[in-house]
Every structure is written in structure tokens, then in C-alpha cells.
Backbone as a ProteinNet text record, in pm:
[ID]
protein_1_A
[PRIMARY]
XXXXXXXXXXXXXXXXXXXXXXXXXXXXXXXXXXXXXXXXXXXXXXXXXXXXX
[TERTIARY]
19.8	-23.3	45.8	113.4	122.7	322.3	361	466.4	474.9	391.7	378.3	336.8	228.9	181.4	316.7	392.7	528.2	591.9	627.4	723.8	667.1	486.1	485.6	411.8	409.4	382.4	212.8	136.8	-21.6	-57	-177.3	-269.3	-285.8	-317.9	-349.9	-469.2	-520.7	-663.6	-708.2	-626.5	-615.6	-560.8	-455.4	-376.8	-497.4	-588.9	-685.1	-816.5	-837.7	-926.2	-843.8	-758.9	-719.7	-728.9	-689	-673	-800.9	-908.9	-1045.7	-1148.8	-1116.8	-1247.6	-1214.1	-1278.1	-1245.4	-1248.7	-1346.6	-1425.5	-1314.1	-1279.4	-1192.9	-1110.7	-1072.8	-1006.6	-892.1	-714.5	-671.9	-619.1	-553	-499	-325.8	-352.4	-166.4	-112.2	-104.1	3	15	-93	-124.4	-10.7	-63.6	-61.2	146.7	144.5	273.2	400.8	330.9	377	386.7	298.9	314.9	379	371.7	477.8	598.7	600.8	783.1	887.1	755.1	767.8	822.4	747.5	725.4	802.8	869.8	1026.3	1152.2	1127.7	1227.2	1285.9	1143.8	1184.2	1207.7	1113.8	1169.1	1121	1293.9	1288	1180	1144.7	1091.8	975.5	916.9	771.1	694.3	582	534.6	385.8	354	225.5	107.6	148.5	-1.3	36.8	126.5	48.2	-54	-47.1	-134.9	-230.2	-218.1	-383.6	-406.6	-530.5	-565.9	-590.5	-443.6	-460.5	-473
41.6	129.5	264.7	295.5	455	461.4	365.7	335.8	293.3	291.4	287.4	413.9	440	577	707.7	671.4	747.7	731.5	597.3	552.3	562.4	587.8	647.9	776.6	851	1001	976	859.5	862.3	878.3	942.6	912.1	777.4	755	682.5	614	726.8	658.8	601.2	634.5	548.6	408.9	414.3	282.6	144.2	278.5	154	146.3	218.9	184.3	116	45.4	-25.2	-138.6	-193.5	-321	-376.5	-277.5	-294.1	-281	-236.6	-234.3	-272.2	-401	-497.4	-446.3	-373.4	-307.1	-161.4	-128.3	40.7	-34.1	30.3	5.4	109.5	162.6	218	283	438	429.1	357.7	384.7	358.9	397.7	547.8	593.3	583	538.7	496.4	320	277.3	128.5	142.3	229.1	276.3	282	380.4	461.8	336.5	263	134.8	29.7	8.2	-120.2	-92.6	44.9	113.6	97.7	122.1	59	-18.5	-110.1	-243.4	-371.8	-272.8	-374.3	-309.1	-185.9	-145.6	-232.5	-293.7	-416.3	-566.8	-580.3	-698.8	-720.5	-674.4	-637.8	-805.1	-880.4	-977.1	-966.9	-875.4	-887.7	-780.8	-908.4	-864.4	-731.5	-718	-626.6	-761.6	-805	-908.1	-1021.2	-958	-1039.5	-970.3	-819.4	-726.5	-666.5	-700	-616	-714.7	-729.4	-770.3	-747.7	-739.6	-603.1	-742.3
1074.5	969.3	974.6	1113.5	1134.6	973.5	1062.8	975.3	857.6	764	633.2	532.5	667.9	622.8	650.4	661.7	710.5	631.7	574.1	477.5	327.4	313.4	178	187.1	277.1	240.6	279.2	253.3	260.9	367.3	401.6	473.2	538.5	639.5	767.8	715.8	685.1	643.8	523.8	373.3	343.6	305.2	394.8	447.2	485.4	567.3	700.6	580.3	469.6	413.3	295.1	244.4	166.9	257.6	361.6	448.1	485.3	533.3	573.5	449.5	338.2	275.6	136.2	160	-0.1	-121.3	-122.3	-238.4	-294	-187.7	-213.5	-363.9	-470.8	-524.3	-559.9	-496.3	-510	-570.7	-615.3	-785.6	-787.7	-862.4	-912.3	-883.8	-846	-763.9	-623.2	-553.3	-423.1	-429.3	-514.2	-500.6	-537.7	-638.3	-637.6	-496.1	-442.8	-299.9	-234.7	-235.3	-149.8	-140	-254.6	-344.9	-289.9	-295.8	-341.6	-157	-93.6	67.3	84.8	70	109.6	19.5	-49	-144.8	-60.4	-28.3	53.3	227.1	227.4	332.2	310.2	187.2	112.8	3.1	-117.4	-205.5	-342.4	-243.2	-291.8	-344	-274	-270.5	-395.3	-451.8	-553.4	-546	-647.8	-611.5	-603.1	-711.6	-664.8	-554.3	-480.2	-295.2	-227	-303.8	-203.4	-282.6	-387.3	-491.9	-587.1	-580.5	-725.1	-848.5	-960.7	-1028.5	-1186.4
[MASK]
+++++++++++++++++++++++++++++++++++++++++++++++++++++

């Protein structure tokens, strides 16, 4: 988590409360910041592997 939260500018915490708490629902620019990550390692990967939008 520490390395994501590095690679999009967020909080730690809400990294660990998106993974741990079903219910959190994040905004867009969160879910943004994240996406934008996590294509940067593999440019494959969609948003809906990781939210249910």
C-alpha cells in the first residue's frame, strides 16, 4: 500500500480503506489517481477489475 500511496499522491489511509471496507465508495478522482497507477504497471488493466462502477 505504502507504494501506491507514493505513486498516486493519496493517503495511506485511504488506500487501506478502499481495500478493507466494501462499503467506502471512492470519488473519481481518487479512483482516477489510481487507475492512472496501476496502468502505469500494466497498461492492461481495466477500472472494473478494481471498482464496481
Amino acid at each position: 500500500m505504502t507504494k501506491l500511496a507514493q505513486m498516486t499522491g493519496l493517503n495511506r489511509n485511504t488506500i487501506s480503506k478502499i481495500y478493507t471496507d466494501s462499503s467506502y465508495v471512492p470519488s473519481g478522482a481518487t479512483i482516477k489517481k489510481i487507475m492512472k497507477a496501476l496502468r502505469s504497471l500494466d497498461p492492461s488493466k481495466k477500472t472494473e477489475d478494481f471498482f464496481d462502477i
